[in-house]
Each structure stands twice: as C-alpha cells, then as structure tokens.
Backbone atoms as SQL, in Angstrom:
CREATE TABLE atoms (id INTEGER PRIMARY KEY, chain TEXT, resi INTEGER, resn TEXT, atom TEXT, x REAL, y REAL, z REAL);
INSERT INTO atoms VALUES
  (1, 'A', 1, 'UNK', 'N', 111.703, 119.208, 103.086),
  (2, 'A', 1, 'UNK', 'CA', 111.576, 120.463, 102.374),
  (3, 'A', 1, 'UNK', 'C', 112.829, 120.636, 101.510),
  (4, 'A', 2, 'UNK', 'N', 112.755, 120.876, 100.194),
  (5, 'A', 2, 'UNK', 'CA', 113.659, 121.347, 99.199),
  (6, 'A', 2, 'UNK', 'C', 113.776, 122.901, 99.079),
  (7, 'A', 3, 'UNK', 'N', 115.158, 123.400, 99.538),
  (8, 'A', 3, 'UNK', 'CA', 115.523, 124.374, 99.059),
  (9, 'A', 3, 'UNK', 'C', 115.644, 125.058, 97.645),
  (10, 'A', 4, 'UNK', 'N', 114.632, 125.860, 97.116),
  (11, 'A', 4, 'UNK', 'CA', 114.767, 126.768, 95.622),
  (12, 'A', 4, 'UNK', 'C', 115.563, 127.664, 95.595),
  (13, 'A', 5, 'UNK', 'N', 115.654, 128.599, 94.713),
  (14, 'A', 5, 'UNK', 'CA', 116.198, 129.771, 94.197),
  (15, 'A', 5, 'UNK', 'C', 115.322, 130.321, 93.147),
  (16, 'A', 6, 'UNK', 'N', 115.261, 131.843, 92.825),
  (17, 'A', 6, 'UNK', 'CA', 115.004, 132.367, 92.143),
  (18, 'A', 6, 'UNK', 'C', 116.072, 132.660, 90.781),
  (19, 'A', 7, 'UNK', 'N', 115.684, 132.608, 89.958),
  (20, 'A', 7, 'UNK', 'CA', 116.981, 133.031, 88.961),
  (21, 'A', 7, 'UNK', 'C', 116.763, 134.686, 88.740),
  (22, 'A', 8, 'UNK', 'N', 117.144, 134.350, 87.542),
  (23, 'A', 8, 'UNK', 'CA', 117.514, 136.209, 86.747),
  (24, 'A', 8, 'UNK', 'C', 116.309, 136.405, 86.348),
  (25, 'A', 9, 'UNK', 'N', 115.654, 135.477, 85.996),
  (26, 'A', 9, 'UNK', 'CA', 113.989, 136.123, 85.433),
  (27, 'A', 9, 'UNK', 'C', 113.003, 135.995, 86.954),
  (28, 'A', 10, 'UNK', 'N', 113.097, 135.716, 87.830),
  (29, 'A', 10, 'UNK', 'CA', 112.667, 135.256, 88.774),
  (30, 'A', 10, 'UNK', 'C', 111.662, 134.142, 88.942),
  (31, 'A', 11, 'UNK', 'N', 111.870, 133.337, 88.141),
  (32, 'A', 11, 'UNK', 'CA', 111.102, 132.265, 88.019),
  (33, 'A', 11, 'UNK', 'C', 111.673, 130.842, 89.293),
  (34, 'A', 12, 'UNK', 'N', 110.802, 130.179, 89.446),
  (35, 'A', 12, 'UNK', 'CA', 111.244, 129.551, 90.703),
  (36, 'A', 12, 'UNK', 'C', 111.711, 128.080, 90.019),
  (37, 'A', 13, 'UNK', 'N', 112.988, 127.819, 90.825),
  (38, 'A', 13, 'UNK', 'CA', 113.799, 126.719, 90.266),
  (39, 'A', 13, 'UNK', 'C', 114.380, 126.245, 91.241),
  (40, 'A', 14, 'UNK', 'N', 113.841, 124.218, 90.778),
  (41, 'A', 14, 'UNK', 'CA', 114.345, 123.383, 92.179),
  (42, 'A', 14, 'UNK', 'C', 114.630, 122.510, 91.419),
  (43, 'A', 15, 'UNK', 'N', 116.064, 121.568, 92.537),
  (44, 'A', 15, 'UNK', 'CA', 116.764, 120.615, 92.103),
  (45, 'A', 15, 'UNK', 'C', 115.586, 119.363, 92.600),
  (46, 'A', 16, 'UNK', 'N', 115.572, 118.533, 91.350),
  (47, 'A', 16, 'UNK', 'CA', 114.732, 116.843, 91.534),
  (48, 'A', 16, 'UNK', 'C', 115.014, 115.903, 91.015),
  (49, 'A', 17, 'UNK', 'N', 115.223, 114.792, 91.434),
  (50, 'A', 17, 'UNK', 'CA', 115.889, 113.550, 90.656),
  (51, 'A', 17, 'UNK', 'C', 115.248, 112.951, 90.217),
  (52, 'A', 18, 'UNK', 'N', 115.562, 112.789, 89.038),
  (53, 'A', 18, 'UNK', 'CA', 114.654, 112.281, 87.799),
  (54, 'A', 18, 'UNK', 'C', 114.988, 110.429, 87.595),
  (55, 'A', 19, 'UNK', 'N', 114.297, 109.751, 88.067),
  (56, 'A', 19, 'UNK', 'CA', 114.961, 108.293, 88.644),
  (57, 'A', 19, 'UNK', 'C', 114.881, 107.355, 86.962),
  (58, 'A', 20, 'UNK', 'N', 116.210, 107.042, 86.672),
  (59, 'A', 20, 'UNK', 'CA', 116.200, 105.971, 85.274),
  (60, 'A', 20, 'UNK', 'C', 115.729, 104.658, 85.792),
  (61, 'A', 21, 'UNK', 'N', 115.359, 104.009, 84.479),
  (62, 'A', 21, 'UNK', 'CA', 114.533, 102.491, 84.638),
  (63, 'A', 21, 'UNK', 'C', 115.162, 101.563, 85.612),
  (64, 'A', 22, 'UNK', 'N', 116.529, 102.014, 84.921),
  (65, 'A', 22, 'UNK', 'CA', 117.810, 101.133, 85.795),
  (66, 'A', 22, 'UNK', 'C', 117.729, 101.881, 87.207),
  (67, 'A', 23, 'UNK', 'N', 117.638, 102.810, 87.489),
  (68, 'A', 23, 'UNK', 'CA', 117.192, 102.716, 89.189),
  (69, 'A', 23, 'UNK', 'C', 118.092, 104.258, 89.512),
  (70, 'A', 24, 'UNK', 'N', 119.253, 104.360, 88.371),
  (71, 'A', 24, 'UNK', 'CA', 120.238, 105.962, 88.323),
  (72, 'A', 24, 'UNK', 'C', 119.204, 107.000, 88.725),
  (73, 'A', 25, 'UNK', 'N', 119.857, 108.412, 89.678),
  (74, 'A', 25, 'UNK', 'CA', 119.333, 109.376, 89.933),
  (75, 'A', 25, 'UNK', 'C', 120.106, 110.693, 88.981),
  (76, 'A', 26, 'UNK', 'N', 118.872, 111.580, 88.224),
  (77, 'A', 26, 'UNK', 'CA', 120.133, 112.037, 87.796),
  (78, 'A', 26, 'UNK', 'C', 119.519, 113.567, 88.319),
  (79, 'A', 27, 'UNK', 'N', 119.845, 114.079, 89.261),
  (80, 'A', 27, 'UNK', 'CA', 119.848, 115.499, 89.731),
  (81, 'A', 27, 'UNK', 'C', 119.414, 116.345, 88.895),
  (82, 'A', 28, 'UNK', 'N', 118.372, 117.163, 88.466),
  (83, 'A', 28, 'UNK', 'CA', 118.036, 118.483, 87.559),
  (84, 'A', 28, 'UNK', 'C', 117.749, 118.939, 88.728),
  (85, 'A', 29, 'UNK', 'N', 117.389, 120.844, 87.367),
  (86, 'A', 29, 'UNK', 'CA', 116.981, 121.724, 87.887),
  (87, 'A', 29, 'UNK', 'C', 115.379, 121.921, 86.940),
  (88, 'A', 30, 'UNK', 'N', 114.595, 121.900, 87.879),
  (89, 'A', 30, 'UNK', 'CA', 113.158, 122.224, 87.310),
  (90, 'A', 30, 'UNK', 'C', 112.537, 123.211, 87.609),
  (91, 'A', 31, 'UNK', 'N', 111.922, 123.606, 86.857),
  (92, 'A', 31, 'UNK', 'CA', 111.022, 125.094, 86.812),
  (93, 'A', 31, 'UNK', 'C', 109.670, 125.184, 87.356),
  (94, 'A', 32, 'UNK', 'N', 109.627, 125.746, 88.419),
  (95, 'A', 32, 'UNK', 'CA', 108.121, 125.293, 88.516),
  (96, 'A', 32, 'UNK', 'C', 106.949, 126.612, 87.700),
  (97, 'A', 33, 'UNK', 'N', 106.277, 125.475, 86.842),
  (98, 'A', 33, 'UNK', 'CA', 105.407, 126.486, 85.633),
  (99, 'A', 33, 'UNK', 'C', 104.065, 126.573, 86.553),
  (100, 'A', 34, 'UNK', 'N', 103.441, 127.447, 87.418),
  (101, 'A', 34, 'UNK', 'CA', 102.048, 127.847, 87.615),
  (102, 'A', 34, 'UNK', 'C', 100.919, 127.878, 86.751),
  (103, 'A', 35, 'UNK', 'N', 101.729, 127.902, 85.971),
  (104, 'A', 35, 'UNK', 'CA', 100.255, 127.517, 84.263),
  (105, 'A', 35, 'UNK', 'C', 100.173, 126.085, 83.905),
  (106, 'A', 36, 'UNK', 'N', 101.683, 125.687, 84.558),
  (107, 'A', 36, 'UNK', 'CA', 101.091, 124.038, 83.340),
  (108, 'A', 36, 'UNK', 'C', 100.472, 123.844, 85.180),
  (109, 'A', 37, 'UNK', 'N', 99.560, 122.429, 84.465),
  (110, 'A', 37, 'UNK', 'CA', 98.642, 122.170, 85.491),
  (111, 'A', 37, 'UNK', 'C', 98.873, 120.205, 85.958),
  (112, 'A', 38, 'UNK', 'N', 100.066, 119.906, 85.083),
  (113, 'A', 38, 'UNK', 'CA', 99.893, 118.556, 85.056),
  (114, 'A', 38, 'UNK', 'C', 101.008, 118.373, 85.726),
  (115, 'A', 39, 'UNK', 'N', 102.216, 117.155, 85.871),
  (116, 'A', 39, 'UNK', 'CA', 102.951, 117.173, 87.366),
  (117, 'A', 39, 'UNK', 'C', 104.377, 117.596, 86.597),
  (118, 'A', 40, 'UNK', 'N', 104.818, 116.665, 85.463),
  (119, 'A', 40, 'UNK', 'CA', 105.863, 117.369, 84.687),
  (120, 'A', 40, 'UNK', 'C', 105.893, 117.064, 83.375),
  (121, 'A', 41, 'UNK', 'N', 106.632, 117.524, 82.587),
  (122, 'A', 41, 'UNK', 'CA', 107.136, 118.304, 81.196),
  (123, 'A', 41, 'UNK', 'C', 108.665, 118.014, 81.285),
  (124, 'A', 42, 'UNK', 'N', 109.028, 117.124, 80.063),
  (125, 'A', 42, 'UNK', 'CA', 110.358, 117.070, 79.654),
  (126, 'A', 42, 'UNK', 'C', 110.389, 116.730, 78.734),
  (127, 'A', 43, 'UNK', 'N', 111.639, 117.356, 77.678),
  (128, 'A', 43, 'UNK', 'CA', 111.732, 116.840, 76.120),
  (129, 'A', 43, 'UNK', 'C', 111.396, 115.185, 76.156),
  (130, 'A', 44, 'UNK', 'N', 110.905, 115.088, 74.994),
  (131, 'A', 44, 'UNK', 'CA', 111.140, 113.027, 74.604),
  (132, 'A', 44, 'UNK', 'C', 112.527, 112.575, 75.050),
  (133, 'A', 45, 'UNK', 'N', 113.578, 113.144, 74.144),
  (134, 'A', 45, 'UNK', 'CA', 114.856, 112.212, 74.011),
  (135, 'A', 45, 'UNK', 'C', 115.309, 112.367, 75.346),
  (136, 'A', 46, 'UNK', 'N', 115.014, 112.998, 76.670),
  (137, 'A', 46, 'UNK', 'CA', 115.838, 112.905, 77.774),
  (138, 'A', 46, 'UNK', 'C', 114.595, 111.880, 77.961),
  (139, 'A', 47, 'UNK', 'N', 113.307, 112.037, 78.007),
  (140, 'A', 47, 'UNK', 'CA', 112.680, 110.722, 78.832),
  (141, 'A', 47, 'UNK', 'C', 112.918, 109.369, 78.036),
  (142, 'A', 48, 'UNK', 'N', 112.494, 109.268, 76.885),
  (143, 'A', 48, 'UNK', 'CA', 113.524, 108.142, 76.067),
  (144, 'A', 48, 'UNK', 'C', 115.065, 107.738, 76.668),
  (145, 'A', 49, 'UNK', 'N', 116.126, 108.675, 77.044),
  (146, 'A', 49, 'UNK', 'CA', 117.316, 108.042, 77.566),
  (147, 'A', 49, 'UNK', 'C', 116.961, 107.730, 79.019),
  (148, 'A', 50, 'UNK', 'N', 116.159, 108.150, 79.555),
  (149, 'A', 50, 'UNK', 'CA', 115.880, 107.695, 80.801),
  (150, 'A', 50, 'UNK', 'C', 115.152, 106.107, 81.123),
  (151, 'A', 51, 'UNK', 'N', 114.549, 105.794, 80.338),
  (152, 'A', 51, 'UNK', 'CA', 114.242, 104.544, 79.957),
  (153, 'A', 51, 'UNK', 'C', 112.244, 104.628, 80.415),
  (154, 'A', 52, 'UNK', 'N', 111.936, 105.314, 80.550),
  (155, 'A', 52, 'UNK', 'CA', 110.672, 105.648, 80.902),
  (156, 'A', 52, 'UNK', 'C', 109.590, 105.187, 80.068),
  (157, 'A', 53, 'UNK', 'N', 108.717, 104.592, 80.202),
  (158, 'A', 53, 'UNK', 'CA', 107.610, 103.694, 79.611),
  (159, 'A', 53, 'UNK', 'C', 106.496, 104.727, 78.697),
  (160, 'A', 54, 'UNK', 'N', 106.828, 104.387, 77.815),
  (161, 'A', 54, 'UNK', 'CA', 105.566, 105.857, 76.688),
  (162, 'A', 54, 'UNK', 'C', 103.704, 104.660, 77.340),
  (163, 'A', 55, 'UNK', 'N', 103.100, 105.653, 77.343),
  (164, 'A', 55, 'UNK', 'CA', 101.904, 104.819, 77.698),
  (165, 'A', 55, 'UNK', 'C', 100.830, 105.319, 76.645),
  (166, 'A', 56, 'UNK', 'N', 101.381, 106.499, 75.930),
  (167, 'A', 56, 'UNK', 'CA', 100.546, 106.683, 74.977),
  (168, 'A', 56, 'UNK', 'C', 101.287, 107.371, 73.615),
  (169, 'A', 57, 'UNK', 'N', 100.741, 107.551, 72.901),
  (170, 'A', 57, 'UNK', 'CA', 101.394, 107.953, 71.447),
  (171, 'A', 57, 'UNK', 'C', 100.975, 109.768, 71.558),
  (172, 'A', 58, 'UNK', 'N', 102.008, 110.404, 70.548),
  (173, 'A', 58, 'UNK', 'CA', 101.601, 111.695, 70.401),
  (174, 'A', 58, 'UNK', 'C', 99.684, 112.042, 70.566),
  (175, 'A', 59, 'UNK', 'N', 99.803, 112.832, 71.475),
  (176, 'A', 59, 'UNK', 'CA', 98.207, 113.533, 71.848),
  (177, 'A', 59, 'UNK', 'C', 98.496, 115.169, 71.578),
  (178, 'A', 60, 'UNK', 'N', 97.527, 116.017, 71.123),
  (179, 'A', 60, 'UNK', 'CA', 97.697, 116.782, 70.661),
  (180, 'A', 60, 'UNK', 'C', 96.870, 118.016, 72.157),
  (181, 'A', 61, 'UNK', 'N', 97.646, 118.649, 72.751),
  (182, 'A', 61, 'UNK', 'CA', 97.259, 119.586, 73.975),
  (183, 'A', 61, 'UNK', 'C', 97.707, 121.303, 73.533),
  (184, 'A', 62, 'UNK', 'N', 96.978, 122.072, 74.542),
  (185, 'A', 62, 'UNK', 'CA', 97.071, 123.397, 74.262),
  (186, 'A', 62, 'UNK', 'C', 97.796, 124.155, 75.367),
  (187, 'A', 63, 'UNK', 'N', 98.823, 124.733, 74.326),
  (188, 'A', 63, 'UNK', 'CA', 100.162, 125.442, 75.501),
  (189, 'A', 63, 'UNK', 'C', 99.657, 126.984, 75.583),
  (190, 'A', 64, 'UNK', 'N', 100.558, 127.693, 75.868),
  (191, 'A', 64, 'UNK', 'CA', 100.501, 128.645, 75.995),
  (192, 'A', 64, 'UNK', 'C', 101.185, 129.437, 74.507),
  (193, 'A', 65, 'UNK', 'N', 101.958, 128.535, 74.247),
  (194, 'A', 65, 'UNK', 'CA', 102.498, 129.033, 72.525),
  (195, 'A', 65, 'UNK', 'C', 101.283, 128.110, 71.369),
  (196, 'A', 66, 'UNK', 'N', 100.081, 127.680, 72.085),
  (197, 'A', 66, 'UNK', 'CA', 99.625, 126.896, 70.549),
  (198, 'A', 66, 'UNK', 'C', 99.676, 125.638, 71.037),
  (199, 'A', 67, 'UNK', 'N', 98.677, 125.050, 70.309),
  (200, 'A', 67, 'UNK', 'CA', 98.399, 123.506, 70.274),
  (201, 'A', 67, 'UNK', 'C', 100.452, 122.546, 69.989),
  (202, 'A', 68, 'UNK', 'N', 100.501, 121.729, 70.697),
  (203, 'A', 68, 'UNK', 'CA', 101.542, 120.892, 70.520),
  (204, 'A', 68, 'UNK', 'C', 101.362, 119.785, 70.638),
  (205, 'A', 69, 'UNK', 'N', 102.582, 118.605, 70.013),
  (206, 'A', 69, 'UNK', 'CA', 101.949, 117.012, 70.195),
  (207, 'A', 69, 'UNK', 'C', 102.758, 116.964, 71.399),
  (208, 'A', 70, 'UNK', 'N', 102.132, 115.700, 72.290),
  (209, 'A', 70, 'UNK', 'CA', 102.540, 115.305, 73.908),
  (210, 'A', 70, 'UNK', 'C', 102.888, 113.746, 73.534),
  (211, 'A', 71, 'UNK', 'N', 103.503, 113.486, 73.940),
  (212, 'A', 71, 'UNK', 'CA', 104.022, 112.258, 74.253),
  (213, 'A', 71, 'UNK', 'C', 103.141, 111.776, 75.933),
  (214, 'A', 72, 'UNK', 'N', 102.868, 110.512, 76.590),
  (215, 'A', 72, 'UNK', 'CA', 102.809, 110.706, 77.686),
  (216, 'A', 72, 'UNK', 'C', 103.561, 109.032, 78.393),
  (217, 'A', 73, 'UNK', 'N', 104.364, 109.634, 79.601),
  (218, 'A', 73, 'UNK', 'CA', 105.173, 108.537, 79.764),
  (219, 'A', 73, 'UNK', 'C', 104.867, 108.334, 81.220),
  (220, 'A', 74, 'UNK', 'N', 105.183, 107.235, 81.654),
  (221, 'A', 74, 'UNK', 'CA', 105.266, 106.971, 83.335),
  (222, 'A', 74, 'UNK', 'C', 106.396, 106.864, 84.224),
  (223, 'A', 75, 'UNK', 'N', 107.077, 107.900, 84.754),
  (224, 'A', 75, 'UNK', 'CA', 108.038, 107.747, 85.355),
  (225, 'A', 75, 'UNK', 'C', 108.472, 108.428, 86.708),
  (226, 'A', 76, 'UNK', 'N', 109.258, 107.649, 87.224),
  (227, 'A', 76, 'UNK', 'CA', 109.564, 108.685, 89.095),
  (228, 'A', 76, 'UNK', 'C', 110.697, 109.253, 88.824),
  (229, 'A', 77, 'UNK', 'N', 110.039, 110.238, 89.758),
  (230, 'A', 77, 'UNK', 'CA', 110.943, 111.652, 90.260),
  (231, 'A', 77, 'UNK', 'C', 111.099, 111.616, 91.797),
  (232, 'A', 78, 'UNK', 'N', 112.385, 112.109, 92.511),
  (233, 'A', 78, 'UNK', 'CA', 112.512, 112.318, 93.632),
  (234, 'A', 78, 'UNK', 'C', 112.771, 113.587, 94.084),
  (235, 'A', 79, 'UNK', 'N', 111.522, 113.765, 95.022),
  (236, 'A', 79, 'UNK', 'CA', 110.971, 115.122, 95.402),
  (237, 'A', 79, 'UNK', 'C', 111.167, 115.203, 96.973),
  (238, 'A', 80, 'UNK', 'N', 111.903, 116.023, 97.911),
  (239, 'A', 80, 'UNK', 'CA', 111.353, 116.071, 99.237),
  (240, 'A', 80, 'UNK', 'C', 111.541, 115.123, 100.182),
  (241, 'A', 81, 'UNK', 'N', 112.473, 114.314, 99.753),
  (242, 'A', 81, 'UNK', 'CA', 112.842, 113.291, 100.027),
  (243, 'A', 81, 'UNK', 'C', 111.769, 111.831, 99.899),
  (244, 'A', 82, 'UNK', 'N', 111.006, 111.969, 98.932),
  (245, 'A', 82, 'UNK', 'CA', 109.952, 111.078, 98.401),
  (246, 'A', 82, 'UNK', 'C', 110.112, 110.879, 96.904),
  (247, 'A', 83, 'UNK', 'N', 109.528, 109.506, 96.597),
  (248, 'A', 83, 'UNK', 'CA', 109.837, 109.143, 95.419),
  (249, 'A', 83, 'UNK', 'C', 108.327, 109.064, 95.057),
  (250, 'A', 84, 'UNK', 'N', 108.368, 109.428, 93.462),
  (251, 'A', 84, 'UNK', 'CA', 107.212, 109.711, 93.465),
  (252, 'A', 84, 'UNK', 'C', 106.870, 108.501, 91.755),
  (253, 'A', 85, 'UNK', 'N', 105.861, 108.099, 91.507),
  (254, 'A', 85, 'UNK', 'CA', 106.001, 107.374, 89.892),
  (255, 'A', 85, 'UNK', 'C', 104.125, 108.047, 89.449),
  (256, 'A', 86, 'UNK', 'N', 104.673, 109.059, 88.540),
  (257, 'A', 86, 'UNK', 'CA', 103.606, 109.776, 87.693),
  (258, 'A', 86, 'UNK', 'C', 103.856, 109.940, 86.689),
  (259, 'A', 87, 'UNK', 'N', 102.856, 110.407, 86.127),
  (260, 'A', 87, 'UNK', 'CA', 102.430, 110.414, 84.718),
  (261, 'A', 87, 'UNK', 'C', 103.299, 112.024, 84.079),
  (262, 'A', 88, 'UNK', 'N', 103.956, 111.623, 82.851),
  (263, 'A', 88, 'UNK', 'CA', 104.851, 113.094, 82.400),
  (264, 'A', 88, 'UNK', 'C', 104.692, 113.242, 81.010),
  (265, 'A', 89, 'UNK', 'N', 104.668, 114.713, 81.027),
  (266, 'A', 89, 'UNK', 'CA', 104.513, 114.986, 79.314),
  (267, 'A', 89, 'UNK', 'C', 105.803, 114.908, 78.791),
  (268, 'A', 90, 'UNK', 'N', 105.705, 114.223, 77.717),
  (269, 'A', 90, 'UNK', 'CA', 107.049, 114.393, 76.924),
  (270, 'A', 90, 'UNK', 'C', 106.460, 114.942, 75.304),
  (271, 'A', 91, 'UNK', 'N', 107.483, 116.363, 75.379),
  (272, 'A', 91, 'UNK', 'CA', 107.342, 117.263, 73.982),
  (273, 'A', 91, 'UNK', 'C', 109.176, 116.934, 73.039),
  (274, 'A', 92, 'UNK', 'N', 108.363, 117.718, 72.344),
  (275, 'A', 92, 'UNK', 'CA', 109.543, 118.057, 71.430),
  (276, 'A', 92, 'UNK', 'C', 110.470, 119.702, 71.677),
  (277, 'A', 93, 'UNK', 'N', 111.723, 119.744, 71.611),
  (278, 'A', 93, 'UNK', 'CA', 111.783, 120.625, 71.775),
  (279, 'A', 93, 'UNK', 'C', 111.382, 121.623, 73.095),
  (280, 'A', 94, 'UNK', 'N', 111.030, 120.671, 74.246),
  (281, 'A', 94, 'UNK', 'CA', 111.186, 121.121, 75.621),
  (282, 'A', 94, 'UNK', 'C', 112.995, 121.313, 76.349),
  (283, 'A', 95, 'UNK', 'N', 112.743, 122.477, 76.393),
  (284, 'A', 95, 'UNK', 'CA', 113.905, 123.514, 77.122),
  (285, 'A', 95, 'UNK', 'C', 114.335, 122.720, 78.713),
  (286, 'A', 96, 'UNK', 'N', 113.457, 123.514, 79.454),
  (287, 'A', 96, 'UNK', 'CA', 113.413, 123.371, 80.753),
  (288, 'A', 96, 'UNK', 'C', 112.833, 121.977, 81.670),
  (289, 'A', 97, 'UNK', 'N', 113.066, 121.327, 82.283),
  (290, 'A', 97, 'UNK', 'CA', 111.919, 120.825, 83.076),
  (291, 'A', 97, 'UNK', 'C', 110.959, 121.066, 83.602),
  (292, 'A', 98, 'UNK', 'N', 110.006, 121.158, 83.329),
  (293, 'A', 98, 'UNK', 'CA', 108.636, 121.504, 83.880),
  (294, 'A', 98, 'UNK', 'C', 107.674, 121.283, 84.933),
  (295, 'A', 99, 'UNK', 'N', 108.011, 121.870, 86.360),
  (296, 'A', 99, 'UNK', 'CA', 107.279, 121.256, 87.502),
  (297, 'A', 99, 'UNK', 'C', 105.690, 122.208, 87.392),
  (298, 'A', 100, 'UNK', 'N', 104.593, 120.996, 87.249),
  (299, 'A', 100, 'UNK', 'CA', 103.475, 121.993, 87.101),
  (300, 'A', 100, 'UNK', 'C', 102.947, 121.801, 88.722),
  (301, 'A', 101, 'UNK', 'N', 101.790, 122.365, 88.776),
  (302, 'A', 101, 'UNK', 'CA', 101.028, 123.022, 89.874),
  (303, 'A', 101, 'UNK', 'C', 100.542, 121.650, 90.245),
  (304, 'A', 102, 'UNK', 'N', 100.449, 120.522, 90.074),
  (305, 'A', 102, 'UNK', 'CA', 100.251, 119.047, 90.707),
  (306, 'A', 102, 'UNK', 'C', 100.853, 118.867, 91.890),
  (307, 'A', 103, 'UNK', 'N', 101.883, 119.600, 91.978),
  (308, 'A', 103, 'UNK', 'CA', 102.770, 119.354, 93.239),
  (309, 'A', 103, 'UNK', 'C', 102.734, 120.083, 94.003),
  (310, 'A', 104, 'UNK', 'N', 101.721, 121.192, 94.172),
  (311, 'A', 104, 'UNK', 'CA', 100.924, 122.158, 95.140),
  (312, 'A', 104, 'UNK', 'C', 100.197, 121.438, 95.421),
  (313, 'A', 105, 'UNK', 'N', 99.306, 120.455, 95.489),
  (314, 'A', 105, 'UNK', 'CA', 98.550, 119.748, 96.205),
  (315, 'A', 105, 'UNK', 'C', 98.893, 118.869, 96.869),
  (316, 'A', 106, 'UNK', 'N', 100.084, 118.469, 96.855),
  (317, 'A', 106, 'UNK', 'CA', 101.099, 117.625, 98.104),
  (318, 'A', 106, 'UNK', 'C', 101.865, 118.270, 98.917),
  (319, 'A', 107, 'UNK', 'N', 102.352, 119.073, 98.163),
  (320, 'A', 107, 'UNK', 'CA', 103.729, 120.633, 98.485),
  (321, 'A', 107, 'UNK', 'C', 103.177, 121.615, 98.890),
  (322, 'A', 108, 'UNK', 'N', 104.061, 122.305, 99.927),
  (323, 'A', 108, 'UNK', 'CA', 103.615, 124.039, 100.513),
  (324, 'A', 108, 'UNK', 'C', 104.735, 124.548, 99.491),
  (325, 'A', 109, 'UNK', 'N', 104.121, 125.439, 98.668),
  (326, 'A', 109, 'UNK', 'CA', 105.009, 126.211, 98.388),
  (327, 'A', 109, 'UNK', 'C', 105.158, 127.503, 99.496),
  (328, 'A', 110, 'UNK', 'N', 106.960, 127.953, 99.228),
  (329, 'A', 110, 'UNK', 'CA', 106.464, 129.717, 99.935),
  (330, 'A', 110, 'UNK', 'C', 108.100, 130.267, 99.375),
  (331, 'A', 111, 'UNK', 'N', 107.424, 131.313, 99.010),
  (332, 'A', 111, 'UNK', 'CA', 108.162, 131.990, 98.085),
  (333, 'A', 111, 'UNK', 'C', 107.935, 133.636, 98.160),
  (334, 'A', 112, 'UNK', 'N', 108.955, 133.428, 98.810),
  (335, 'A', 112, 'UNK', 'CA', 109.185, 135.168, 99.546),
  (336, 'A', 112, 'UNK', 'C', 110.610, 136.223, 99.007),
  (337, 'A', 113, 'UNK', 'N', 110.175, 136.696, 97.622),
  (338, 'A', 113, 'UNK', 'CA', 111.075, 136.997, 97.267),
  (339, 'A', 113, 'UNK', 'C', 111.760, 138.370, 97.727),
  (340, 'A', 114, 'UNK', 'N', 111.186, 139.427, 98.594),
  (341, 'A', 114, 'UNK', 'CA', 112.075, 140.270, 99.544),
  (342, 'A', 114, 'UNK', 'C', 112.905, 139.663, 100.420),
  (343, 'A', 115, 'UNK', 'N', 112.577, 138.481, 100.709),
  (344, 'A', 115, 'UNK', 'CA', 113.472, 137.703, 101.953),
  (345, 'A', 115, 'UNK', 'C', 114.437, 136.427, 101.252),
  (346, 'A', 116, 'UNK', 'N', 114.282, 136.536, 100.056),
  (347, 'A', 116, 'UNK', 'CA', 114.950, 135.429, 98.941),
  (348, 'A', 116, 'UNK', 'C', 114.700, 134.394, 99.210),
  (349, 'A', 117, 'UNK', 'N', 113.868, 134.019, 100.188),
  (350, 'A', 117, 'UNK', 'CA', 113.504, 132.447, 100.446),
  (351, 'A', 117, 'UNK', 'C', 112.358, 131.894, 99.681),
  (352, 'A', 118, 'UNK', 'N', 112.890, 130.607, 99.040),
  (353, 'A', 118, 'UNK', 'CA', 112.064, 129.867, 98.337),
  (354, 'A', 118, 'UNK', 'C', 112.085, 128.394, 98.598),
  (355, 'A', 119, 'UNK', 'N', 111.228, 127.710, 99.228),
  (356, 'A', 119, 'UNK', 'CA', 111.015, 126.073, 99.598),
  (357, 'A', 119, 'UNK', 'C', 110.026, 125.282, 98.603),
  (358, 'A', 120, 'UNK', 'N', 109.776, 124.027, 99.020),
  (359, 'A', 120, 'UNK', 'CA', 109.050, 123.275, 98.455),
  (360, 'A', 120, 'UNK', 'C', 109.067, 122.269, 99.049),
  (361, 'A', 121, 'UNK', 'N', 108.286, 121.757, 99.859),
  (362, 'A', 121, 'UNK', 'CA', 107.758, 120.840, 101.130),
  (363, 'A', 121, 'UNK', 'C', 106.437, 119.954, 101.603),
  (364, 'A', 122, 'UNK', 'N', 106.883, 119.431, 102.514),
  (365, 'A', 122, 'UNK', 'CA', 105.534, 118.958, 103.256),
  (366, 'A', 122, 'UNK', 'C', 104.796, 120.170, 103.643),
  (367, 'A', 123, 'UNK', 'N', 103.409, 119.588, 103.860),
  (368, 'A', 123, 'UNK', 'CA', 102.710, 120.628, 104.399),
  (369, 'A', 123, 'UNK', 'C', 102.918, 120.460, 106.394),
  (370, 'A', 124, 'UNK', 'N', 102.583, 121.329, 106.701),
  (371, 'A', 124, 'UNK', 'CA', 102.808, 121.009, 108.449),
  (372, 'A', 124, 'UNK', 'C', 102.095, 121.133, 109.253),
  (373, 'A', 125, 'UNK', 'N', 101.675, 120.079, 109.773),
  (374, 'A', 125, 'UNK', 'CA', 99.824, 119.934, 110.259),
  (375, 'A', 125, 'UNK', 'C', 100.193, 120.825, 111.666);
C-alpha cells in the first residue's frame, strides 16, 4: 500500500516510479484523474527522456478541454511495490502525471478526507 496526500485543491496525489529504458527509477508525484480512464498521461519530452518505446504516432482523443493529439508509448511504472509495463498517453503540454482509473481495478483506493487518510493498495481478500 502507497501512502497519498491530498493537496490544496484536494485532489489525490501519489509518489510512483516511473522506470527508464536503462532500468533508472525516477520517483514522481502523480495525480490520480477519476475521469481519465486509461492507466497514465505524461508530457512526450519526459517519456521521450525516459527512453520509452512510441508504439504509435499522434492519435487524436477527447479530453475534457477538447479533442487533443496522443502519442502512445509502452512503459513501466512502479506502483505498490509492483512493477508494472503499460500502455501511456503521451501529450503535449501535459502538466501533471496522470494516474487514471485503470489502477482501481488492481488498487483499493480509500480516501477519507475528514480523517486525512489517503492509500493506494492491494485489495485484501
């Protein structure tokens, strides 16, 4: 189980290692978006320096600001103490890291913000 935090907007934010070709971990902080629906979202030029495999050319998808072009690349992230190798959008002009709702179907979320506790885990049979 990974410990979150809430920020100032209260949006939920967890540290995940974003694993380079060469094998480097490099620690972020990712956002988990309840709207995006796919596993993650990161600008091109950080997945480009990461060395991450493009598997497809700009595709054109619908955000919440408007149609945008997607890049789509193949690369692991370390989550939960699991390594994971999926499929990631790469935009232009992406801010944040983007953890979408893909990782609710592996992950318990629980997010109790009177009690400030926020995880992201196994589920527990």
């Amino acid at each position: 189980m990974i410990l979150g935090e809430f920020n100032n907007k209260g949006e939920l934010i967890f540290e995940v290692g974003l694993i380079a070709a060469d094998g480097d971990v490099l620690p972020v902080n990712g956002l988990l978006d309840t709207g995006f629906s796919d596993w993650l979202a990161i600008d091109n030029q950080d997945a480009e320096s990461l060395g991450w495999l493009l598997i497809n050319e700009p595709e054109q998808m619908k955000t919440a600001r408007g149609l945008a072009q997607f890049n789509l690349y193949q690369g692991s992230v370390f989550i939960d103490g699991e390594e994971f190798t999926i499929p990631i959008l790469g935009g232009d002009e992406i801010e944040d890291i983007l953890l979408g709702v893909n990782w609710l179907r592996t992950k318990r979320l629980v997010a109790d913000f009177p009690e400030g506790v926020l995880t992201l885990g196994r589920h527990s049979n």
